[in-house]
N, C-alpha and C positions, 0 to 999 in steps of 0.2 A: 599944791600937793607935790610931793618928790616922787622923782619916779620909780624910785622901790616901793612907792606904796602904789602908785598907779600898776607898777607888774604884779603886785601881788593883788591887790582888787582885780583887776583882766584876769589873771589864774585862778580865782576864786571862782568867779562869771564862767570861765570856761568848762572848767570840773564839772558846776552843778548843770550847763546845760548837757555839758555829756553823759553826765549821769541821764539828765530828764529823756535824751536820745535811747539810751539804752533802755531804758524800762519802758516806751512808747513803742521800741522796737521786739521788747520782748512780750509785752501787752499782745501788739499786731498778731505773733505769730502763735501766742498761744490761742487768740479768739479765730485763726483760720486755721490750727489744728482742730479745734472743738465744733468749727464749722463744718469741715471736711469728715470728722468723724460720722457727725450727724447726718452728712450728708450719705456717708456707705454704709450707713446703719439704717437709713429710709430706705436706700436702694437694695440691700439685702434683704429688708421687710417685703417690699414691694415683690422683689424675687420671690420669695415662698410665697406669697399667698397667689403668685401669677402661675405657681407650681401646683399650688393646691387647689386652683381652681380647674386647671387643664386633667389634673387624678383625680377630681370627682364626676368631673366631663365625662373622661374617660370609663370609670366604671362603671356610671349611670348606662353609658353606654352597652359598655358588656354585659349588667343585669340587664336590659330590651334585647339585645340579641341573645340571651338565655333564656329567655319568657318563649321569644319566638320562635325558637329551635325546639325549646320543648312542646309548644303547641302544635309546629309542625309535624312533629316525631306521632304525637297525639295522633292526630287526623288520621294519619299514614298507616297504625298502626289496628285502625277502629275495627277492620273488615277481617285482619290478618292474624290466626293466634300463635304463628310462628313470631310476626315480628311484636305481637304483642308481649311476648315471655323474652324479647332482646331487649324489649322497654322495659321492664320491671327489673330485669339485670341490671339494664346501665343506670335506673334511680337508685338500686340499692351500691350499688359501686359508689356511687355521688356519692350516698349517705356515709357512707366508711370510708370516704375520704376525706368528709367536711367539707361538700363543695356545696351541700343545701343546708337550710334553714331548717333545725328537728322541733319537735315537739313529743314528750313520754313521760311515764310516771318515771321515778328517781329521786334525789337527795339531793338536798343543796349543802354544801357547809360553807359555815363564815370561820378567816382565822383573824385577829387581832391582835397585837403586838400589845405585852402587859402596860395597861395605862397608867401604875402605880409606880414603876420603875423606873429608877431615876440614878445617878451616879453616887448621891447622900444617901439614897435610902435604902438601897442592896448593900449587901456584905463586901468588906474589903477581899473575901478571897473568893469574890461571885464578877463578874462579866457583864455590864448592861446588855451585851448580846446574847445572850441565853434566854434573855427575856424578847427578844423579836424573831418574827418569823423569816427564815432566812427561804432562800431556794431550794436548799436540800429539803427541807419541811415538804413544801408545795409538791416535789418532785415523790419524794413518799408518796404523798397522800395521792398522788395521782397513779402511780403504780398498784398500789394499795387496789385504788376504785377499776383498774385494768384489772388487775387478777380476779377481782369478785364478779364479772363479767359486765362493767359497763362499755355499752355501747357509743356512748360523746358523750366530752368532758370540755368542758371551758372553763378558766377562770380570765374572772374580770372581765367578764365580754368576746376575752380570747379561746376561739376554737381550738383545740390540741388536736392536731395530727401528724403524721408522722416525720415531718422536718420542723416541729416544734422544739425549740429550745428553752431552755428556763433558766436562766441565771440571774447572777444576781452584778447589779449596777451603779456603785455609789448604798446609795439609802433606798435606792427601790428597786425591784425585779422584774427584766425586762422579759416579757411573751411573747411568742414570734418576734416585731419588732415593736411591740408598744411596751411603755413604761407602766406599771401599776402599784400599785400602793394598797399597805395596810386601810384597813380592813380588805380582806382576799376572799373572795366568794366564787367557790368550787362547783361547780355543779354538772351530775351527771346523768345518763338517762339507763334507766336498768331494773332490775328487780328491787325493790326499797331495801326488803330484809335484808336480802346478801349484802348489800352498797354497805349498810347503817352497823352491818354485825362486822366487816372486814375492819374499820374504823372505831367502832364505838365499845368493843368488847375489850371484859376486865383486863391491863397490863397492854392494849394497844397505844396506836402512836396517836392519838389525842388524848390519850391520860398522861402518855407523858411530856407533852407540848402542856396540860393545865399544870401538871407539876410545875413549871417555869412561870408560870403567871398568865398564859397565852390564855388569850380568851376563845373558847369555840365553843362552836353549836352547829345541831346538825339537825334536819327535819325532811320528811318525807314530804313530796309531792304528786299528785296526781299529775300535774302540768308542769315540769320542766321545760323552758323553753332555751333552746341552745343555738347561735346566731352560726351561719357557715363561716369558713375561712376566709379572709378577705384580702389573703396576699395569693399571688401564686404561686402552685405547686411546678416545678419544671424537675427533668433528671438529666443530668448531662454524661452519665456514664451506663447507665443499664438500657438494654435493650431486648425485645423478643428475642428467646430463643428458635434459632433456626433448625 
């Protein structure tokens, strides 16, 4: 064999084992990025629920020390009708601020984002979002169920009080700090009639959420159950006046 063709066979052999280096070398470092990913994507996991477990700890904990405070308040107050009538003030303060668990007659309503509504099958000069319930909706209907005199309001589980925010987030609307989602269920504690008639009367804001497609209904209850707040309340700027 001549050696031009021996250097060229050797430079052949060399190419392809450098190639086969390269791709072995870029094989390596893609499987320990994918490794490492994995690996701070367990360790992240493993973080929130070491977090979640220490927050349910935690408030487990401050419901027994609220049970207990109130039992004690209880006892202290059995004998006494002065500090008796300081205890009925400071439950109903609780209650108007969402720091307990209510029960009353009042209205539920559900809102529903139109199920029929699609980008094909609304009008070219209509908005698939006019067919969903946005946050200014939620925030009506809540002001709305304030004016007619209801006493608590939650949707979705979420307490409204008064550092309640209601915006909206992406594709869902976040309350306090939970995210919730269509179907939205409003529920308040109060006079039925007034709740049903601030809402439900001809030319009100759920005839014209059904004008759009929005599905609602609304029904009276004897038993509304409405859960307390479950973040805390704190002020950092107001204080008693002196």
């Amino acid at each position: 064999m001549s050696k031009n063709k021996i250097a060229i066979t050797l430079g052949v052999v060399c190419m392809i084992l450098t190639i086969a280096i390269v791709i072995q070398i870029n094989t390596i470092k893609g499987t320990n990025e994918t490794v490492g990913q994995t690996l701070a994507e367990d360790e992240l996991r493993d973080e929130v629920l070491r977090m979640k477990e220490r927050y349910d700890n935690a408030y487990s904990s401050l419901e027994n020390a609220e049970k207990e405070l109130a039992q004690i308040r209880e006892q202290a107050t059995q004998n006494d009708s002065s500090s008796a009538e300081k205890e009925a003030e400071i439950k109903l303060n609780n209650n108007l601020l969402g720091l307990t668990d209510l029960e009353g007659e009042g209205v539920e309503i559900t809102l529903q984002d139109d199920p029929n509504a699609t980008v094909d099958s609304i009008s070219v000069l209509d908005q698939i979002s006019n067919h969903l319930v946005h946050d200014s909706d939620i925030r009506m209907i809540v002001n709305e169920l304030k004016n007619a005199g209801a006493e608590a309001i939650s949707i979705n589980g979420q307490r409204v009080v008064s550092t309640t925010s209601i915006i909206c987030i992406g594709n869902v609307i976040k309350v306090n700090d939970a995210r919730v989602s269509s179907p939205f269920v409003i529920k308040a504690i109060g006079f039925p009639e007034r709740l049903m008639t601030a809402l439900d009367r001809p030319g009100g804001f759920l005839e014209e959420l059904n004008s759009y497609g929005i599905v609602t209904s609304m029904k009276k209850s004897s038993k509304v159950e409405i859960p307390k707040y479950s973040g805390v309340i704190s002020a950092k700027y107001m204080r008693t006046q002196e």
